[in-house]
N, C-alpha and C positions, 0 to 999 in steps of 0.2 A: 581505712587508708588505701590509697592506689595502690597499684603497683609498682615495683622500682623502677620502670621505664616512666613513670606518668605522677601525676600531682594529684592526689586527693581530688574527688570530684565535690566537696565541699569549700576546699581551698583554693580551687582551681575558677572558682566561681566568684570568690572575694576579692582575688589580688585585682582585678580590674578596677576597683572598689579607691582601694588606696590613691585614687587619683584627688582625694579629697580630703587626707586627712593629714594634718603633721608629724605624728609619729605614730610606730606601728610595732605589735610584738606578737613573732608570728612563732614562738618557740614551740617544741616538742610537738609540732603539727604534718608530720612524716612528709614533710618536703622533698623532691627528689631534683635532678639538674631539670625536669622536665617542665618546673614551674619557673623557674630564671629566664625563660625567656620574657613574660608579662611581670618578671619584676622589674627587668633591665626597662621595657618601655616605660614602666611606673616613674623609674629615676628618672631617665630622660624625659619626662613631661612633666611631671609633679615639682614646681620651684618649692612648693611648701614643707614636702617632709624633710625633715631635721633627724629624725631617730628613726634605725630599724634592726629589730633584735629578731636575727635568726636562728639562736641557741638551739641545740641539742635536734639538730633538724643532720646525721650523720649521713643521709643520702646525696645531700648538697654535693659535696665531694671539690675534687681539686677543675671538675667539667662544669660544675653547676656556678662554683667563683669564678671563673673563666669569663661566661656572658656577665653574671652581675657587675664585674670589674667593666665591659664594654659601657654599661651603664652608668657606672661613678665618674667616669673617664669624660665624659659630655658636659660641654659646659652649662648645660640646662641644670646640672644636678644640684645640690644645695644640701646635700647629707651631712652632718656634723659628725654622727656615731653612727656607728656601725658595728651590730655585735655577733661573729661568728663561731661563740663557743662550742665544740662540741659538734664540728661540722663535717667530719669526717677529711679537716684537710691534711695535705704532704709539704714536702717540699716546691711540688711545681705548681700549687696556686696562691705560694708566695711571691714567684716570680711577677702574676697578674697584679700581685698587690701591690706589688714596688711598682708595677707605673702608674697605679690610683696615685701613691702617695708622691711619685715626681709633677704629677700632673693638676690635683685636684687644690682647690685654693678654700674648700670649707670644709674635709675632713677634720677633724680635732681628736676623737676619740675612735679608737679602733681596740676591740677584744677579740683574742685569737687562740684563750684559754683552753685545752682539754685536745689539742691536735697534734697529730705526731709530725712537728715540722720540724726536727731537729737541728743539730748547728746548720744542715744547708740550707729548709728554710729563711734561716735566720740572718744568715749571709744575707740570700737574696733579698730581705727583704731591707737588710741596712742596704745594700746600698740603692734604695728609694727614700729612706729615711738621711739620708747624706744629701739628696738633692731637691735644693728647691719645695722642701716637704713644711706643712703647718702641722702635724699633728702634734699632739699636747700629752695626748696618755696613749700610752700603748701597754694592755695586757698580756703574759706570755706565760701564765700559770701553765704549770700541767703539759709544757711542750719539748721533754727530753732534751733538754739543752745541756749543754756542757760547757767546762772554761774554755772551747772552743769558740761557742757563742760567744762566750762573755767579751774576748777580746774584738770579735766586729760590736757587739751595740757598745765599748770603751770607743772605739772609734768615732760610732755616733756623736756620743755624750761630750767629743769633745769639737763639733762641727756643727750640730741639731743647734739652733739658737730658739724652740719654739718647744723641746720633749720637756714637759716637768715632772708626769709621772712615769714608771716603770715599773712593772708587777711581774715577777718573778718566781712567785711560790713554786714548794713543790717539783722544783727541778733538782731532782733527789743526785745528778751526778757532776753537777754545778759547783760544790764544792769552794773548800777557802782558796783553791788558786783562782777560779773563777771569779771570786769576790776581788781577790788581789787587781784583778785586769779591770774592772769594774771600777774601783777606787783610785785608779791610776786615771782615768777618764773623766772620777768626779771631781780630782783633786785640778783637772783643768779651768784656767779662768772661764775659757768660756762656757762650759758648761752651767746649762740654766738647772739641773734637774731639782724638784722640790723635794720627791717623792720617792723612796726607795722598798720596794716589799720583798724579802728573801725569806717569806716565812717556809719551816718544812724543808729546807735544803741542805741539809746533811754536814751542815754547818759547824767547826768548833771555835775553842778559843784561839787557835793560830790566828783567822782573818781578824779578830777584833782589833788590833795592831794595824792595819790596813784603814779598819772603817776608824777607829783613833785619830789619823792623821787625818784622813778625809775630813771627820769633821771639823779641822782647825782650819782647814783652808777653804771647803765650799763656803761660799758666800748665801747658795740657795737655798740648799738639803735643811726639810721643817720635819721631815716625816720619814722615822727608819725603824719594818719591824722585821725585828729577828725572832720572832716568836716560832716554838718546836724546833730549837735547834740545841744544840750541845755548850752554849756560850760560857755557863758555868761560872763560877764566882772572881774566878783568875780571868777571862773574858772581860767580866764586867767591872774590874780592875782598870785594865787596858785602856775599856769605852770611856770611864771616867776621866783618866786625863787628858779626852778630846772635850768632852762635854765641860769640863771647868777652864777650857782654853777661852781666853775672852772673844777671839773670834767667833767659836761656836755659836751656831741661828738654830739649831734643833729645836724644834718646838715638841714632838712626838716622840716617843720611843716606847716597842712594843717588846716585850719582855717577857712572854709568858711562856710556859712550860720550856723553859732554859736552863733547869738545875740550878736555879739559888739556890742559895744559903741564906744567914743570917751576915756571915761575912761580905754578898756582895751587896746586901741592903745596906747596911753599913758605909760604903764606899758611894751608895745612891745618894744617902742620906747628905753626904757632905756638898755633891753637885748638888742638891735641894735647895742647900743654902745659898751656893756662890752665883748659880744658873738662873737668869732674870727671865731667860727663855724658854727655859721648859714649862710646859703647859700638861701634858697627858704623862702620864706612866703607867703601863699597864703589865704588872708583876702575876698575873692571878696563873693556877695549877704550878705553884713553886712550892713547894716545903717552908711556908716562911715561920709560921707559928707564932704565938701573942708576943712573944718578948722582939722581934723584929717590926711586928706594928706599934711597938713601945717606942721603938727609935724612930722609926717611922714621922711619928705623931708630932714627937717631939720640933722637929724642924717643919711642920706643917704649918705647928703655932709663928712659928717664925716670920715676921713682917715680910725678909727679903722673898718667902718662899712666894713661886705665881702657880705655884699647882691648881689646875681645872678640875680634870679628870684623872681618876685614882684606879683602876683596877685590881682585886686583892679575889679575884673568886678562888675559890678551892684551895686555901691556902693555910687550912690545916685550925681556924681560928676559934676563938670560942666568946663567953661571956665576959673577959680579962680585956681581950682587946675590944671590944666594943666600948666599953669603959673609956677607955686612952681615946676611938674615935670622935665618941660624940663630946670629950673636948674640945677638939678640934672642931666640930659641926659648928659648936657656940660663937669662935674667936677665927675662923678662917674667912677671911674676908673674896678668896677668889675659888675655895674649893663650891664647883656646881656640880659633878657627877663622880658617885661612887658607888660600887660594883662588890657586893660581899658574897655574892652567890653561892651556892655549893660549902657552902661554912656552918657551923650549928653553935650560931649566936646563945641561944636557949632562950626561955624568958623574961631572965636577969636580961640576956642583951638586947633582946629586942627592945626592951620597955629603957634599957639605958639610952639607945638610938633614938628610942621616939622623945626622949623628956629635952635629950639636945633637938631634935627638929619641930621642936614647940617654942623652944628657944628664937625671939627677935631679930638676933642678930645670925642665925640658920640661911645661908644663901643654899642650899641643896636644891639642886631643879631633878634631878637623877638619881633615883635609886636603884639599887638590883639586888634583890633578895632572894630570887630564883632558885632552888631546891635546900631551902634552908629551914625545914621541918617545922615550918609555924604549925600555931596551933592557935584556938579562936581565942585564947589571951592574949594572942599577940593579935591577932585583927583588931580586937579592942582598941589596945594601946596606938598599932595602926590609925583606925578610925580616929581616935583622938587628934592624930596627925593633921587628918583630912579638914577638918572642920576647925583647926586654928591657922595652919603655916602656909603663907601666903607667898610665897617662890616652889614649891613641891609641883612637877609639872607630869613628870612621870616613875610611875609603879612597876616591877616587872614581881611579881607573886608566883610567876607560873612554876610546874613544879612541887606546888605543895599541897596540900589538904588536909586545911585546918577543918572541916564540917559546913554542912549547912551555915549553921550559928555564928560562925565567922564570917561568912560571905556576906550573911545578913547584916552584918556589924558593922562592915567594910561599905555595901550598898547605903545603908541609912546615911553614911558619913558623905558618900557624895553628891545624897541629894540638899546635903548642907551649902544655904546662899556663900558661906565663907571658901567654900572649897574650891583650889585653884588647879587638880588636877585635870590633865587633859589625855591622858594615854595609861590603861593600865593593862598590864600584859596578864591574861587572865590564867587563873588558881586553874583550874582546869573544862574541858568543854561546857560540861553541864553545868557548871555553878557559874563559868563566865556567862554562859547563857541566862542562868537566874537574875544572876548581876544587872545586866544586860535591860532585863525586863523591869526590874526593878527602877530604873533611874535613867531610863530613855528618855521618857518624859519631862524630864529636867534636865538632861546633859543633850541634847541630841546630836552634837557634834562631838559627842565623845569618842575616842577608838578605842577599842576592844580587841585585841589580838591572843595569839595562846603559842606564838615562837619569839624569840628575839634574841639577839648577839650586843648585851650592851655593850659599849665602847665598840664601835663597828668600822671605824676610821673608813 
């Protein structure tokens, strides 16, 4: 790495480079403002690039977005995204951003996650986002905001005719007034937004009263998660009689490590039935335990229900509820991705799981079995999977370590002509690596990874 006055003399040698390519990710390559100058020329000559992620590059600073911003500002430029997480910015090269976004006519995406822009950044930065602005998703994880902020971007939300996402996390002082000012702005008609993320925000059940009403009167909001917050069973009380409002469009809702109960599954349960629109739930690191995937299940089987995606990782499960799932595997006509992760199905369940996903009438594309103590009876049973069901698209295994002998079990199964997998998240380095080696040869566009976040919205 250069020095903090200058750019990598490896880096320093490439940006010229980028006059040829459409997107580019230049993260964690100790960037300083000293390379901004041959990025800025890059924008202004290059009509091609569409993507450019400068993540975790902290020497950038509020001098180095300064020129980049001369460069987005040019009407030569044609950037779509733009991602500067972790860029060491402030308040005052949000100001440069607000006249990107008054000015620029193909921004859409902009990430601004992991910098201390506080509410005054955030000011500054609405009001560029109030004028004459296209952008579509704006990130703001991780930037000390406060219900200060929240009342400038309600302002947005109710003038923006183009913001649909909004990422929030982790603004630990943000708060249910905060949320309140928020849901003031999306209960406005004009307001387009799809997308809401408040995960991690120190959140309780006061605001769910707020986001309640919101949901009865946006027309747009598909996507809301409150995951890591305080929401708690009287919260998800509240949510419920937005989400059984007929106007409700929620398609999403992230729910995990929120202090369920059994009492607020219960209350899910019944929007399960009435809600033609909800499509994902993601409940997992809840205390739910078998007799709540009991009830669960039950409205799963249920015609009206359009449940897609299920999340239940770490939620305390065992062989009892596996039982009541792969019910449901047999006779649910819209569930395709479910998430048991961190659970100790045991033998009994895994082998109850695998005899519903051998089942015909099995639409499962998605599974997530992720530190759930298999052992090579269960790869068996597994394998079995592999080599009859014909919708099974992806495996997440990692996390366990059934032996050799299972790997081998799992490997033979995918070099079966019947086998429709295409992604499996592997057991760990060296046996994904055996894996690997074993059924190359036959898969070779298969993926092989060893992290993953299912249900990753």
């Amino acid at each position: 790495a250069g020095s903090p006055s200058s750019c990598s003399d490896p880096v320093h040698t490439t940006i010229p480079l980028l006059h040829i390519f459409l997107s580019c990710s230049l993260q964690r390559c100790h960037l300083t403002g000293a390379c901004c100058g041959d990025l800025t020329t890059v924008l202004r000559t290059n009509q091609s690039l569409t993507e450019l992620e400068l993540g975790a590059n902290v020497g950038l600073g509020d001098s180095g977005v300064q020129q980049l911003c001369e460069g987005l500002k040019h009407s030569n430029c044609k950037l779509q995204r733009l991602d500067l997480w972790d860029c060491g910015l402030m308040d005052a090269g949000c100001m440069d951003l607000a006249a990107v976004l008054r000015t620029s006519q193909s921004l859409t995406e902009l990430k601004l996650s992991h910098n201390k822009l506080g509410d005054a950044g955030v000011k500054l930065l609405c009001e560029g986002l109030k004028q004459n602005c296209k952008l579509q998703s704006l990130s703001l994880r991780w930037c000390n905001i406060t219900n200060a902020g929240c009342g400038d971007l309600a302002d947005v939300l109710r003038i923006n005719q183009y913001l649909t996402k909004l990422m929030l996390g982790y603004n630990k002082d943000l708060g249910d007034s905060g949320v309140r000012l928020l849901c003031e702005g999306l209960k406005d008609p004009n307001c387009k937004l799809q997308m809401l993320e408040l995960h991690g925000c120190h959140l309780s059940t006061a605001c769910c009263e707020d986001l309640s009403a919101a949901l009865t009167t946006s027309q747009t909001l598909t996507y809301l998660d409150l995951a890591a917050n305080r929401v708690e069973d009287s919260g998800v009380w509240l949510l419920c009689e937005g989400l059984k409002h007929p106007n409700c469009k929620l398609q999403r809702l992230r729910l995990g490590r929120c202090d369920l109960t059994d009492a607020g599954c219960g209350d899910l349960s019944a929007v399960l039935r009435a809600n033609q629109s909800l499509t994902e739930l993601e409940l997992s690191y809840n205390k739910l335990g078998d007799a709540v995937v009991q009830l669960l299940c039950e409205i799963l089987k249920h015609p009206n229900c359009k449940l897609q995606r299920l999340g239940l990782a770490g939620c305390y499960l065992t062989d009892a509820a596996s039982a009541d799932l792969a019910t449901v595997l047999r006779t649910s006509q819209s569930l395709t991705e479910l998430d048991l992760s961190g659970n100790n199905p045991g033998d009994a369940g895994v082998q109850l799981l695998c005899e519903a996903l051998k089942h015909p009438n099995c639409k499962l594309q998605r599974l997530g079995l992720r530190s759930c103590h298999l052992t090579d009876t269960d790869c068996g049973d597994l394998a079995a999977v592999l080599s009859t069901n014909q919708s099974l698209i992806e495996l997440d295994l990692s996390g366990n370590n059934p032996g050799d002998a299972g790997v081998r079990l799992l490997c033979e199964a995918l070099k079966h002509p019947n086998c429709k997998l295409q992604r499996l998240e592997a057991i760990c380095k060296e046996q994904g690596t055996l894996c690997q080696g074993l059924s190359v040869s036959h898969k070779p566009n298969f993926l092989f990874s060893y992290y993953t976040n299912f249900i990753s919205g």
